[in-house]
C-alpha positions in Angstrom: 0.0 0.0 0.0 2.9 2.4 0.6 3.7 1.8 -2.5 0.3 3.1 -4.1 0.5 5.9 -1.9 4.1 6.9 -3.2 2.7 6.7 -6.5 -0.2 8.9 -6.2 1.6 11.5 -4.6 4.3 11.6 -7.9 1.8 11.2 -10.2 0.0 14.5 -8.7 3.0 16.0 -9.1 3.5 14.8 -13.0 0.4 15.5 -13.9 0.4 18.8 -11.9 3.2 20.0 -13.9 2.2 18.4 -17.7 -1.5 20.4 -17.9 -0.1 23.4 -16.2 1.3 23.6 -20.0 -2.2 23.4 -21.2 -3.2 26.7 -21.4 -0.3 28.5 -22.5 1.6 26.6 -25.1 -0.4 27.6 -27.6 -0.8 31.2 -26.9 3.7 30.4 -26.4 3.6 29.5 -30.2 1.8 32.4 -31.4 4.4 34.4 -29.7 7.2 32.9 -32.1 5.1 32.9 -34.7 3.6 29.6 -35.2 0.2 29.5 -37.4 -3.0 27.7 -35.6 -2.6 24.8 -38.8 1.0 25.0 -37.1 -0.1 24.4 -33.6 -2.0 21.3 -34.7 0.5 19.7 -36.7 2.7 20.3 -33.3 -0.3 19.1 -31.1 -0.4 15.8 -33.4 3.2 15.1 -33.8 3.5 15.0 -29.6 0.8 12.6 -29.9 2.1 10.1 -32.7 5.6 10.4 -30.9 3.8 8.4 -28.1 4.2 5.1 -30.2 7.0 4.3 -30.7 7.5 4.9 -26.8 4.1 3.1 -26.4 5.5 -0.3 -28.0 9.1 0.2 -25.7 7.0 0.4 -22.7 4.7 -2.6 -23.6 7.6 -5.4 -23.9 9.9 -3.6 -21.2 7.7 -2.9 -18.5 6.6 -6.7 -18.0 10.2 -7.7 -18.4 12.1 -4.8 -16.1 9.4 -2.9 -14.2 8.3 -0.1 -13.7 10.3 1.7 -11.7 12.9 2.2 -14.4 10.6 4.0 -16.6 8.7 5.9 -14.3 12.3 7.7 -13.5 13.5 8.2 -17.2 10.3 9.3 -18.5 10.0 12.2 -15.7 13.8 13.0 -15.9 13.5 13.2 -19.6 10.3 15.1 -19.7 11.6 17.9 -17.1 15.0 18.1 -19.2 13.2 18.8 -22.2 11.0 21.5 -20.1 14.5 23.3 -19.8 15.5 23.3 -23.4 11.5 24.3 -24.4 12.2 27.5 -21.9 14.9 28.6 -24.6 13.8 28.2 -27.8 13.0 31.0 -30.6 11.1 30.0 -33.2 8.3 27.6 -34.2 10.4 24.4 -35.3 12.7 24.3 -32.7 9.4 24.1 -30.8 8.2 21.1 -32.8 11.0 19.4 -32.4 11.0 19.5 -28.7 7.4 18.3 -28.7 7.5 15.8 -30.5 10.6 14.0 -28.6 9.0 14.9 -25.6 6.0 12.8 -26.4 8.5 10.0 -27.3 10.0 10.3 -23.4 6.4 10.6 -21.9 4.9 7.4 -23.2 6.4 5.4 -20.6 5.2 7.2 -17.9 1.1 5.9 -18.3 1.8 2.2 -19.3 4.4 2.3 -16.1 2.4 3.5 -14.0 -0.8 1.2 -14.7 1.1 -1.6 -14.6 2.5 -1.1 -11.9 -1.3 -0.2 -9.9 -2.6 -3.6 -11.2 0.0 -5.6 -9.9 -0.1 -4.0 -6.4 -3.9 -5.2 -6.1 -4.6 -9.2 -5.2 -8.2 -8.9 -6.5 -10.9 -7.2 -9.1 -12.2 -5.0 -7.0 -9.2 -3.6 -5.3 -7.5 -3.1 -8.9 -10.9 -1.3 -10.1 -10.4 1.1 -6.5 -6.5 1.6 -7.8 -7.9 2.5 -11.2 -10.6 4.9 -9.6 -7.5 6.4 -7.4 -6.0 7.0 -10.2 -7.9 8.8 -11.9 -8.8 10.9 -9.2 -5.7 11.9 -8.9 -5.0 12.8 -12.3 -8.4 15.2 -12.2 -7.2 16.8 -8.9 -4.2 17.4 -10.5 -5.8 18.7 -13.2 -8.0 20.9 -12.0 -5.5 23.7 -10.7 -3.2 23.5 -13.1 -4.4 25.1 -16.2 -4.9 28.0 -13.8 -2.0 27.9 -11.5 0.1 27.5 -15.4 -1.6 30.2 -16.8 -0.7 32.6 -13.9 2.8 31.6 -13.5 3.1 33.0 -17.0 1.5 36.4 -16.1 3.2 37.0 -13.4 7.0 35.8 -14.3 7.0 34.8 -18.1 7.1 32.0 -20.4 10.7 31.4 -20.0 10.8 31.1 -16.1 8.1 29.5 -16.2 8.5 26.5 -18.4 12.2 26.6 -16.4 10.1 26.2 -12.7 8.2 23.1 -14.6 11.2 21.7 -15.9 12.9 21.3 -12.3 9.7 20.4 -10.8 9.4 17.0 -13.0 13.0 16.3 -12.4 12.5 16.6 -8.6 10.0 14.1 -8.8 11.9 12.0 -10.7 14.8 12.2 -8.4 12.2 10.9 -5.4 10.9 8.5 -7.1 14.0 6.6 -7.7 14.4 6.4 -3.7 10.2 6.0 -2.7 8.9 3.5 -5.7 9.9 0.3 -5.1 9.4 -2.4 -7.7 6.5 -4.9 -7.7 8.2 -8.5 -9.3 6.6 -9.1 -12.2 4.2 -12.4 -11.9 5.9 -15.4 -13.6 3.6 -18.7 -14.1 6.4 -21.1 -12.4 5.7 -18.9 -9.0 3.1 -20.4 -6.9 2.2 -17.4 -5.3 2.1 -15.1 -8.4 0.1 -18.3 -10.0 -2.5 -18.3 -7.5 -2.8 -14.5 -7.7 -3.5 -15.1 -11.4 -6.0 -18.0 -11.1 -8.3 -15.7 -8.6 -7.9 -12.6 -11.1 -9.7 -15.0 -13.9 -12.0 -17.0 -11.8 -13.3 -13.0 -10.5 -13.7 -12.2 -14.1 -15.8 -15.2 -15.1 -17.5 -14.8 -12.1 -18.3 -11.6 -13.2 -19.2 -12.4 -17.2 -21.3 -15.5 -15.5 -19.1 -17.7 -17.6 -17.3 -21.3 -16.8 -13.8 -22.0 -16.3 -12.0 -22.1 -19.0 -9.1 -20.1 -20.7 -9.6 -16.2 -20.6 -11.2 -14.9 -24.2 -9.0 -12.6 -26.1 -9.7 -9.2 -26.0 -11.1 -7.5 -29.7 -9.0 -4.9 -31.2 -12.2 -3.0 -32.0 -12.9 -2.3 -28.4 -10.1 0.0 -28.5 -12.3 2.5 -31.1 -13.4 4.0 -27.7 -9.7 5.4 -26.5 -8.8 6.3 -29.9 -12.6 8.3 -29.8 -12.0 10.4 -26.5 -8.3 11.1 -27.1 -9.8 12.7 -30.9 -12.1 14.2 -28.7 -9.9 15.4 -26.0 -7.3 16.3 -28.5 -10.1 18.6 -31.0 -10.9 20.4 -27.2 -7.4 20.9 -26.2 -6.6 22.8 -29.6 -9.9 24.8 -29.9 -9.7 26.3 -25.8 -6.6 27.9 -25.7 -7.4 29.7 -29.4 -10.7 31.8 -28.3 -7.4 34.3 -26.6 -4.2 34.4 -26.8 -3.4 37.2 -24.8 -2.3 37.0 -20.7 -5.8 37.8 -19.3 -7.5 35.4 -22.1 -4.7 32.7 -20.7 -6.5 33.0 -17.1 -10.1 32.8 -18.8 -8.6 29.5 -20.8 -6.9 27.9 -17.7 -10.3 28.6 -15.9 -12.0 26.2 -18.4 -9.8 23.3 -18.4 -10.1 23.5 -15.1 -13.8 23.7 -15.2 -13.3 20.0 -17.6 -11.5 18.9 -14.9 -14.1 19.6 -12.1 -16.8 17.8 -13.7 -14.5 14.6 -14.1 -13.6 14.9 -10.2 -17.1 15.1 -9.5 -18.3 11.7 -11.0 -14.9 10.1 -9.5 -16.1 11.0 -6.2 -18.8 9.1 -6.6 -17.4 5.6 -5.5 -20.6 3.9 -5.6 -20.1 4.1 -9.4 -17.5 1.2 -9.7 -19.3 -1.3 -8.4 -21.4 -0.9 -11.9 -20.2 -2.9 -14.7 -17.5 -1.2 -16.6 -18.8 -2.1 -19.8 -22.2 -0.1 -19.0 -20.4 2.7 -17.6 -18.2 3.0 -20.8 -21.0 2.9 -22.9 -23.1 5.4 -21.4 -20.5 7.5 -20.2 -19.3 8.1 -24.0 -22.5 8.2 -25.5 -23.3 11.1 -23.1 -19.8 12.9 -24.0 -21.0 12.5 -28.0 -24.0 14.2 -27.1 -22.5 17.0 -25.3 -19.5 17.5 -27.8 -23.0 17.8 -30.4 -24.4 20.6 -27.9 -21.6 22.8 -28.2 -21.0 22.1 -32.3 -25.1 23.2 -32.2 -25.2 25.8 -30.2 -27.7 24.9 -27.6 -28.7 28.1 -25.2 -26.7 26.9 -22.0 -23.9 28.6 -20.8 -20.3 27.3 -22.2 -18.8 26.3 -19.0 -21.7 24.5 -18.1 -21.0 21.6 -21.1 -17.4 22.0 -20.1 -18.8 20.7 -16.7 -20.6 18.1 -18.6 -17.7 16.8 -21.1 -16.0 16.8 -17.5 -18.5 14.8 -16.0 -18.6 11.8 -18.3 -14.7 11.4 -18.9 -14.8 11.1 -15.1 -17.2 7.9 -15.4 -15.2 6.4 -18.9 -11.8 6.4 -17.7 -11.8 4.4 -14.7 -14.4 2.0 -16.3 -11.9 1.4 -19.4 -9.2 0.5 -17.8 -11.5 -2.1 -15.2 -12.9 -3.0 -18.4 -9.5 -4.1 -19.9 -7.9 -5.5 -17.1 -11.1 -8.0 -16.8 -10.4 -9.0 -20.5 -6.6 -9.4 -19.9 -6.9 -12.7 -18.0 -4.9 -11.2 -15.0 -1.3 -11.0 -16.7 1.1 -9.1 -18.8 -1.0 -5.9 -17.8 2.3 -3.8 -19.8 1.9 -5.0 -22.5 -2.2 -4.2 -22.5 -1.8 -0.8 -21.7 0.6 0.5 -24.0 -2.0 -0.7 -26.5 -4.2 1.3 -24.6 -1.9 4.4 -24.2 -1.8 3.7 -28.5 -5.1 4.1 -29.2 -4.9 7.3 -27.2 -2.3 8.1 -28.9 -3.6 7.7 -32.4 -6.9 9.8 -31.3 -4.4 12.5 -30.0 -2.6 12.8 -33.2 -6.3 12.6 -35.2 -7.9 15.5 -33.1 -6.0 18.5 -33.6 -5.0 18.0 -37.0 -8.6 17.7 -38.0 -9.0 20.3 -36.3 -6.4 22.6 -37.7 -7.3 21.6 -41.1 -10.7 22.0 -40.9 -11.9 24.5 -38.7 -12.8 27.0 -41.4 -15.0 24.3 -43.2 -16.8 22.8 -40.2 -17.2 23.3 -36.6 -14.4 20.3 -35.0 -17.0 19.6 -32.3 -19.0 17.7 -35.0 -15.7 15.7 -35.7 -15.6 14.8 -32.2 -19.4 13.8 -32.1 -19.0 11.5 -34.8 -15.4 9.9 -34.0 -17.4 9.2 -30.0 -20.9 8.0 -31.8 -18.8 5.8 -34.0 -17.3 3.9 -30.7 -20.5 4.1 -28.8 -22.0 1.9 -32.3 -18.9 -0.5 -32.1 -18.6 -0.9 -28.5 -21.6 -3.4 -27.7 -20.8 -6.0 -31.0 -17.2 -6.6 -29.7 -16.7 -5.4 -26.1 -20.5 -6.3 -24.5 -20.2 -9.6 -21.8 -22.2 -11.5 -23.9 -20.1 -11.3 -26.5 -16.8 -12.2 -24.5 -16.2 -15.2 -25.9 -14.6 -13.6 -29.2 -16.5 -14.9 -31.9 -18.2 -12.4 -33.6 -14.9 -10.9 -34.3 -12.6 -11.6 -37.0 -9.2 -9.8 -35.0 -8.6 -9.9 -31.6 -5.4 -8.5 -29.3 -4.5 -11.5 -27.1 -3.8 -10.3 -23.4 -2.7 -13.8 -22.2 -0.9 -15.1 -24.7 
């Protein structure tokens, strides 16, 4: 448990520091004289960066830990903070961004992995889940504002220099407070056991026999590749309606308004004892229809569907990732979610360059209500418990073999 405890505090501190960038990057490119179609290319490039790191992360983190990446990724990260604090012009930005997405796409898979194998049960890794997304939100939720005015009060420079150290810091502590889980081998009797309850939970939980886990579908990972578009489209359109300092504050007040909304639903721990299929489901066909709200138009007040868009990611993420360690069959959990930080990945690097293409042709919340409806219509045909047993799809990603 200490080591749960350890981890939450650094990831408040990680993720503290990454979405404190979120409201003043952009408006940090404009100043050098980077074009919005410029920003997006950027935005997406940080994104499809992630894969290659996702793939590393997915083999080494089941064979070495996590420990190991956890520290490079944050040391990395804050280095790169340091170099971003000097740059002059638009590409030497680009080129910062996109190797810092490279560094960074250890850091989720590591960290996952390393939550699922503290827990001896289903419901204690769905309550490590839940934590961690909590903490993310809290996190989260002061940033973009506390970001926003660090800039207005010493600078882009200093600022991005403050972040820089901060991430190091934390990489410097955890090297001394994480301490490595072994990774579950199927010759250890202990680790086997561990293994064997994880399954029998999840049949238990599908109603099924006993019998060899089912392989989980590739389609069912539509629904990160959805949200991070999603996420991605919202991230690029915020920080444009001002670039200047004060519009910086109104901008960090927003994402933090996202953020809110996602806390609120985490709070509510009655929640994961619902299935995590339903919750997914409904918690992203809510998010398409609020994403359609604001393409439309309809006469409520912005920050109240920021509160909304909030509110559902707060019931989707947990439930995704209880969702796919059920499917998993207890083991190589590394390897599952780099696939999972992929998708994300993929839907990052979508996003914002539809949305820098095509802003001037249609309104990107539309894009983003389409790419979610699309997942909500995929999602019960390959991820539904009564179809777990795989046959009514024709490829499937393998989490046991």
């Amino acid at each position: 448990m200490k080591t749960a405890i350890w981890l939450y505090l650094f990831l408040f501190v990680a993720f503290f520091d990454l979405h404190a960038q979120y409201p003043i990057l952009t408006p940090f490119a404009i100043s050098i004289g980077a074009a919005p179609s410029f920003i997006g290319l950027m935005m997406g490039l940080y994104s499809i960066t992630h894969l290659p790191g996702n793939l590393i992360a997915g083999y080494g983190v089941d064979r070495y830990g996590s420990r190991l990446f956890i520290v490079f990724s944050l040391a990395a990260a804050g280095g790169i903070l340091l170099l971003q604090a000097m740059v002059t012009n638009p590409w030497q930005l680009l080129v910062l961004r996109s190797i810092s997405g490279f560094v960074l796409a250890f850091l989720s898979p590591a960290c996952m992995s390393l939550l699922a194998r503290i827990a001896t049960s289903q419901i204690r890794q769905r309550k490590l889940m839940a934590g961690n997304g909590l903490v993310h939100t809290v996190a989260s939720v002061i940033s973009p504002a506390v970001g926003a005015y660090l800039v207005a009060q010493i600078g882009f420079t200093t600022a991005f220099s403050v972040l820089g150290w901060i991430l190091i810091a934390t990489a410097a502590c955890a090297m001394f407070f994480i301490r490595e889980l072994v990774p579950q081998k199927a010759t250890a009797p202990e680790s086997k056991a561990l293994a064997t309850q994880a399954s029998a939970e999840a049949l238990g939980m599908r109603g099924g026999t006993e019998g060899p886990q089912p392989p989980v579908p590739w389609l069912i990972f539509a629904l990160p590749i959805a949200m991070s578009c999603a996420q991605g489209i919202l991230s690029f359109e915020l920080p444009l309606i001002s670039t200047t300092k004060e519009g910086m504050m109104t901008t960090g007040l927003l994402f933090s308004i996202v953020s809110l909304g996602a806390l609120f639903t985490l709070s509510m721990l009655f929640l994961n004892k619902l299935s995590p299929f339903l919750r997914s489901l409904w918690g992203a066909f809510m998010l398409a229809l609020t994403y359609f709200a604001i393409a439309a138009g309809v006469p409520l007040p912005f920050m109240v569907l920021l509160l909304f868009v909030g509110m559902a990611k707060g019931v989707i993420f947990p439930a995704l990732s209880s969702l796919l360690i059920e499917r998993s069959g207890g083991t190589r959990y590394g390897r599952m979610f780099s696939i999972l930080s992929i998708a994300f990945s993929i839907g990052a690097f979508m996003g914002p360059m539809l949305a820098g293409q095509l802003r001037e042709f249609i309104s990107p919340y539309y894009i983003a209500f389409l790419s979610l409806m699309i997942a909500v219509c995929v999602l019960p045909f390959y991820a539904s418990p009564t179809k777990a047993g795989g046959s009514s799809s024709s490829a499937h990603f393998s989490g046991t073999g």
